[in-house]
C-alpha positions as CSV (number, residue, x, y, z in Angstrom):
1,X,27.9,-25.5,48.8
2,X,29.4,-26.2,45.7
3,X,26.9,-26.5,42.8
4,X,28.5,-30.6,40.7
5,X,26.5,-29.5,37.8
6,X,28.5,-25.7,37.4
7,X,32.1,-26.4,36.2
8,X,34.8,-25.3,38.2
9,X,36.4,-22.2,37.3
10,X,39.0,-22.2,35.3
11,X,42.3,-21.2,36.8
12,X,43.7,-18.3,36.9
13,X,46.6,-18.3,33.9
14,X,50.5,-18.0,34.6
15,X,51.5,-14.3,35.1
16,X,53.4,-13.5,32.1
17,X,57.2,-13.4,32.3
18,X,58.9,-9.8,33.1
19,X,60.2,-7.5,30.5
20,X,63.8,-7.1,30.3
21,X,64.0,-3.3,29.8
22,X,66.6,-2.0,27.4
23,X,68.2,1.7,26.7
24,X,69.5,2.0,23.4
25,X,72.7,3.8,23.3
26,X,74.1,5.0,19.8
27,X,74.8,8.4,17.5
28,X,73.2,7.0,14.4
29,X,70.1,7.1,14.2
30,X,70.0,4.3,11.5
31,X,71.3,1.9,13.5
32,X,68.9,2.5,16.9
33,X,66.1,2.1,14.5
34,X,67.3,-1.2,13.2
35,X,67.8,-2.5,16.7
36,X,64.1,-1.2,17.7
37,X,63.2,-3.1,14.5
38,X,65.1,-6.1,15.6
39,X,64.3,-5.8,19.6
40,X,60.9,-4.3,19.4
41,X,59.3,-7.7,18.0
42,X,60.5,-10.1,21.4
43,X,57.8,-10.6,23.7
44,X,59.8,-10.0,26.5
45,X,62.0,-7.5,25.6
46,X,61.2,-3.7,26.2
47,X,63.1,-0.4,24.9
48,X,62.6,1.8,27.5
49,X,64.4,4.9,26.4
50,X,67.0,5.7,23.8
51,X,70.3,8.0,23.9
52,X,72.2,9.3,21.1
53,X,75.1,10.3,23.6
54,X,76.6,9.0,26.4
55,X,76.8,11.6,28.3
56,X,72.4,11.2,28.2
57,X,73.2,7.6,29.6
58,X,73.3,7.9,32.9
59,X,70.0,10.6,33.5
60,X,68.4,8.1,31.3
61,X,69.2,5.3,33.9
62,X,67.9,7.0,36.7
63,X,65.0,7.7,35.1
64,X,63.9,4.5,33.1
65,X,66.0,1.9,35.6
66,X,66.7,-0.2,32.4
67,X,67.9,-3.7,32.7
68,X,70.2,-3.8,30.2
69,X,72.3,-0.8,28.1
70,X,73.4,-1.4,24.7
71,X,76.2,0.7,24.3
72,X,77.9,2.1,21.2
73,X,81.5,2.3,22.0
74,X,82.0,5.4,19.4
75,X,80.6,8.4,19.5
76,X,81.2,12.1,19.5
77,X,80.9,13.3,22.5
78,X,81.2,11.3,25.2
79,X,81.9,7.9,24.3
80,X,80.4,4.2,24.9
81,X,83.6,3.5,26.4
82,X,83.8,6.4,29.1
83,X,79.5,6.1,30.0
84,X,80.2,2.6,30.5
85,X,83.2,3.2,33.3
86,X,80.8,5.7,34.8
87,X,77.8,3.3,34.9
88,X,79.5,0.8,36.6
89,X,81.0,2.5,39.3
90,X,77.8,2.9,40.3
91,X,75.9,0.5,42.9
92,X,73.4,-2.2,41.2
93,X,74.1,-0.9,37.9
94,X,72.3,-2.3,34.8
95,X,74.2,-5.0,32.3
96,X,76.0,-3.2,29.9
97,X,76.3,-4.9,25.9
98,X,78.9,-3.1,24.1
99,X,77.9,-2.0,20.3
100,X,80.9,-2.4,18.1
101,X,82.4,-3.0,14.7
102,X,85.5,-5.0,15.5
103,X,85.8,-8.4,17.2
104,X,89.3,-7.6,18.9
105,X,89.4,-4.0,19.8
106,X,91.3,-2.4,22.6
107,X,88.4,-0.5,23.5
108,X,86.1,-3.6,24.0
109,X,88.1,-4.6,26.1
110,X,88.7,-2.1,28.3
111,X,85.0,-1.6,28.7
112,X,84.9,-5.7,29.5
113,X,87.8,-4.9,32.4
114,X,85.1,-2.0,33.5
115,X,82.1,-4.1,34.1
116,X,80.4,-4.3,30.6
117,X,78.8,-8.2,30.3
118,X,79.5,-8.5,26.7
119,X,79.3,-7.4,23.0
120,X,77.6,-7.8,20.0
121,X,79.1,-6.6,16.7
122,X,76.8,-4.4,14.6
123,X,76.2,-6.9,11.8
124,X,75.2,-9.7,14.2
125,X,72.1,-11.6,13.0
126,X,69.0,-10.3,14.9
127,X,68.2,-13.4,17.0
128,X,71.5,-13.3,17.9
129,X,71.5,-10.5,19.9
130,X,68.1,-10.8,21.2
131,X,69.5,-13.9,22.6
132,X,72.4,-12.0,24.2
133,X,70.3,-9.8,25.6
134,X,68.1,-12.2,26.9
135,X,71.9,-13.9,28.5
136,X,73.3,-11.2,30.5
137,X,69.6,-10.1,32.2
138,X,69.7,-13.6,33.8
139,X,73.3,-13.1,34.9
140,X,74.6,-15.7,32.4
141,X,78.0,-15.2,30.5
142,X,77.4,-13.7,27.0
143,X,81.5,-14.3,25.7
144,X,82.6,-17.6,24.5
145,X,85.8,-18.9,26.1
146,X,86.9,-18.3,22.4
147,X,86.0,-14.7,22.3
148,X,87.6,-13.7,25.4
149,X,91.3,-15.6,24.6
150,X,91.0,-14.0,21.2
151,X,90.2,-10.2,23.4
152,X,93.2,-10.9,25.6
153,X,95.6,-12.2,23.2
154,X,94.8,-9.0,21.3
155,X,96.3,-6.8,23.9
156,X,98.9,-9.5,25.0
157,X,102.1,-7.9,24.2
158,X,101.4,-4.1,26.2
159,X,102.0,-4.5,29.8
160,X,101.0,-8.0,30.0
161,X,103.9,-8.3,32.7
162,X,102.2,-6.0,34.7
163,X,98.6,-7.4,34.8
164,X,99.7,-10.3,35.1
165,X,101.0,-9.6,38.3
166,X,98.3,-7.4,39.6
167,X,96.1,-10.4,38.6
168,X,97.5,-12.7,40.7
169,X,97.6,-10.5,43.6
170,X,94.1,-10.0,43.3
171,X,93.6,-13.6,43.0
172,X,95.5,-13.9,45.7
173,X,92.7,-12.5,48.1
174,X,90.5,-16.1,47.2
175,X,90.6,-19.3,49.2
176,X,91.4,-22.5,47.0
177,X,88.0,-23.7,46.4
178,X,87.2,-19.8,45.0
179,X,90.6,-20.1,42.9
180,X,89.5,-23.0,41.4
181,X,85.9,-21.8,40.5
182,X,87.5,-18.8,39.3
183,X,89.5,-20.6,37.0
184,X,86.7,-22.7,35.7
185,X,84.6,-19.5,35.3
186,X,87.5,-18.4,32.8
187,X,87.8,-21.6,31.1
188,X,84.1,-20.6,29.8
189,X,82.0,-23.4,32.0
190,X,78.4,-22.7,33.3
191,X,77.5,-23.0,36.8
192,X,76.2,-26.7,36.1
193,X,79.8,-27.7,34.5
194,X,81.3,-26.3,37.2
195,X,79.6,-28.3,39.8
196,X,80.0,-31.2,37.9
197,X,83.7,-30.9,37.7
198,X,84.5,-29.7,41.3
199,X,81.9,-32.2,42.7
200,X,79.3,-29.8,44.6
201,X,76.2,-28.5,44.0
202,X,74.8,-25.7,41.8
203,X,74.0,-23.7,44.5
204,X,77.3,-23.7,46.1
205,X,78.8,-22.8,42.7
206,X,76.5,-19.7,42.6
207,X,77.5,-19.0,46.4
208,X,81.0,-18.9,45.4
209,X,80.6,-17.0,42.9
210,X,79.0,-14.4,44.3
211,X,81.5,-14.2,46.9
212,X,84.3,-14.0,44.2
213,X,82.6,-10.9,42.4
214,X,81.8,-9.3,46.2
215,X,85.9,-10.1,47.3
216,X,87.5,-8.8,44.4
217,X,84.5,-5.5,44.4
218,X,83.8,-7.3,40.3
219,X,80.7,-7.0,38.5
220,X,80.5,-10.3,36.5
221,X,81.5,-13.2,34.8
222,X,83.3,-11.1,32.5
223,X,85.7,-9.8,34.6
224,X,86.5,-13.0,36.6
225,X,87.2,-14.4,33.0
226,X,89.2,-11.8,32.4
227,X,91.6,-11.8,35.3
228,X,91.8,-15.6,35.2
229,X,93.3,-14.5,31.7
230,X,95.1,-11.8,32.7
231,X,96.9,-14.6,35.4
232,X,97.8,-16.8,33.3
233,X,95.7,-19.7,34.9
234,X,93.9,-20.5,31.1
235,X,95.4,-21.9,28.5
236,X,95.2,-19.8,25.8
237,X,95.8,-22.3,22.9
């Protein structure tokens, strides 16, 4: 029997959120400790394991099973560019953040078309990209629609006929209501925009989303952005 005069216990407190876990990918040593400096102080935030190379990237996934991999695009050896194509062949990889120096670089964007979730420039104020970070490990886009027309413009004029047409074809393989949250994915909206506009839910937005990224074997946001881009189905204005 319960004791009136003893006060209840108190209840047990909330679990504390889960880490994101990071691998820090880049040659100079410099800049990995600035981003530990920068990272290191989020509560939920954890560097895991660092890389100078990319060819250490993917050992160093297997081993630490990082949630996100901020990537330098160049380095020596084997580049940001070429570990981030291997990564995400893989099954279940983990978000890739490309580490650059240029807003509109070829390179970014073929690492984008890969699977990488984003970038950050090197210069980017620290809460910045702890909030980036913090983006892509919940699955939510980390480019503007801004960023992304400003990426494809930058490539616009080499073999634009040609993805353009391979675009289509692959958009090709989506039913109208996946077209048009495809399209709406590209124009930069979030899940609850999207459901807004196309009248249904949340969750059937995240439904056909996920079949969108399993039908055309993508790995994001990104890269429906991209080939809604790559299309022609956003205005680029």
């Amino acid at each position: 029997m319960t004791d009136p005069a003893r006060p209840a216990p108190a209840h047990a407190s909330a679990p504390e959120p889960p880490s994101v876990r990071l691998l820090l990918v880049d040659d100079d040593p410099l800049v990995r400790a600035g981003l530990r400096l920068m990272l290191g102080g989020a509560p939920d935030l954890e560097i895991v394991a660092e890389a100078s190379d990319g060819g250490e990237v993917l050992p160093l996934v297997d081993r630490y099973a990082p949630d996100v991999v901020l990537m330098d695009i160049r380095m020596p050896a084997m580049d940001g560019l070429a570990a981030t194509e291997e990564l995400c062949r893989r099954p279940h990889p983990p978000q890739v953040i490309v580490l650059t120096t240029f807003h509109a670089d070829e390179q970014v964007l073929r690492a984008l078309r890969a699977g990488a979730a984003g970038f950050v420039l090197k210069d980017t104020p620290p809460a910045e990209i702890v909030a980036a970070v913090r983006r892509v490990a919940a699955g939510e886009p980390a480019l503007s629609p801004a960023v992304v027309r400003q990426l494809v413009s930058h490539v616009a004029g080499s073999g634009a006929n040609g993805r353009q047409a391979r675009a289509r074809a692959q958009l090709g393989q989506l039913n109208d209501r996946e077209r048009e949250v495809a399209v709406a994915v590209g124009q930069g909206r979030a899940n609850a925009e999207i459901a807004e506009t196309l009248f249904m839910s949340v969750a059937t937005v995240k439904m056909h989303v996920s079949r969108i990224l399993a039908k055309l074997d993508l790995s994001n946001r990104v890269q429906i952005a991209l080939l809604a881009h790559d299309a022609g189905l956003i205005d680029r204005e």
